[in-house]
C-alpha positions in Angstrom: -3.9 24.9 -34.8 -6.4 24.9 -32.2 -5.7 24.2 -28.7 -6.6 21.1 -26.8 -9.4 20.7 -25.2 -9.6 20.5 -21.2 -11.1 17.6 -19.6 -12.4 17.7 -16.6 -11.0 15.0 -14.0 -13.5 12.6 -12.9 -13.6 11.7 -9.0 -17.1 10.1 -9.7 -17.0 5.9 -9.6 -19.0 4.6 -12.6 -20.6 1.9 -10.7 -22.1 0.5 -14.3 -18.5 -0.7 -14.6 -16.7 -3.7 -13.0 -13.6 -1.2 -12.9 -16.0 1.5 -11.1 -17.4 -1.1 -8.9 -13.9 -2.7 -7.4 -12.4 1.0 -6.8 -16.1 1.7 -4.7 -15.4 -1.8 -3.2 -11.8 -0.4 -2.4 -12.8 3.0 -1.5 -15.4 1.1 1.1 -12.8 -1.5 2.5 -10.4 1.8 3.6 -13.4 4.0 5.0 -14.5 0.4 7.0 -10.7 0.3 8.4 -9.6 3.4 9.1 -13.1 4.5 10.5 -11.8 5.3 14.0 -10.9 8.6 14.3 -7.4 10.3 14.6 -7.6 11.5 17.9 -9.0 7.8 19.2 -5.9 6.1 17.5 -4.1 9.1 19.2 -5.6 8.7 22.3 -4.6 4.6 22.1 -1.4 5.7 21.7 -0.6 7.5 24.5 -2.0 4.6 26.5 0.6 2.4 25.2 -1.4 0.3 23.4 -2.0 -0.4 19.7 -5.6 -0.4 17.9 -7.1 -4.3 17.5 -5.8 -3.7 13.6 -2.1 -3.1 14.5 -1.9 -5.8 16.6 -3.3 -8.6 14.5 -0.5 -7.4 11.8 2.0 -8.0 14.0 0.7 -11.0 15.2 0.2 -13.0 11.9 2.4 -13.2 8.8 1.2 -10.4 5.9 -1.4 -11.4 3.9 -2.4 -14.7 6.1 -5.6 -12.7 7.6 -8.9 -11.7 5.8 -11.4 -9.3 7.8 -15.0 -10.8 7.7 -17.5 -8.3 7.9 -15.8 -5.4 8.0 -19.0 -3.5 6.6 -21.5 -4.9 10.1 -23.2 -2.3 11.8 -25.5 -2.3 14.4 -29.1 -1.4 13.9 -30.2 0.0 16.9 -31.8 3.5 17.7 -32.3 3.0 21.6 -30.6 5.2 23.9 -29.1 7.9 20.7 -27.1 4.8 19.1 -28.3 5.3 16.3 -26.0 8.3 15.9 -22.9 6.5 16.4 -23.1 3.5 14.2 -19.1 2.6 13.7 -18.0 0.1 10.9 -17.9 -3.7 12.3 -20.0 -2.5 15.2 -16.4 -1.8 17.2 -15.5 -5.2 16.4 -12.3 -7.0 14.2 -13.2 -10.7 13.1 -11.5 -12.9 10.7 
């Protein structure tokens, strides 16, 4: 008997896929919300305060709030923004 063959695992999305395409669409949604970094949320924190996500989860009931453009950003390259260009240009709308 021969043995069986290895398969590689895949980590690429097949985007020809509708499968492929909602786990990109997924993968996208959690890079758009937890964008900020660590040491920002950390540094909220310590301020006392929560980040504009946490406190719209405990203001409304689960599942009663859907993010609208959570993908916006700015398109400006005056003044070196272009090099800081954060997902729904530092803003939480729904």
């Amino acid at each position: 008997m021969s043995e069986p063959e290895e398969r590689p695992e895949i980590h690429e999305i097949d985007l020809h896929t509708t499968a492929g395409k909602l786990a990109d669409l997924q993968r996208r949604i959690q890079e758009a919300t937890h964008a900020g970094s660590e040491r920002a949320v950390d540094k909220q924190h310590a301020k006392g305060k929560l980040t504009a996500r946490e406190r719209i989860e405990l203001l409304l009931d689960e599942d009663s709030f859907v993010e609208l453009d959570e993908f916006a950003r700015h398109r400006s390259t005056n003044f070196g923004l272009d090099a800081n260009r954060p997902y729904g240009d530092g803003v939480v709308t729904g």
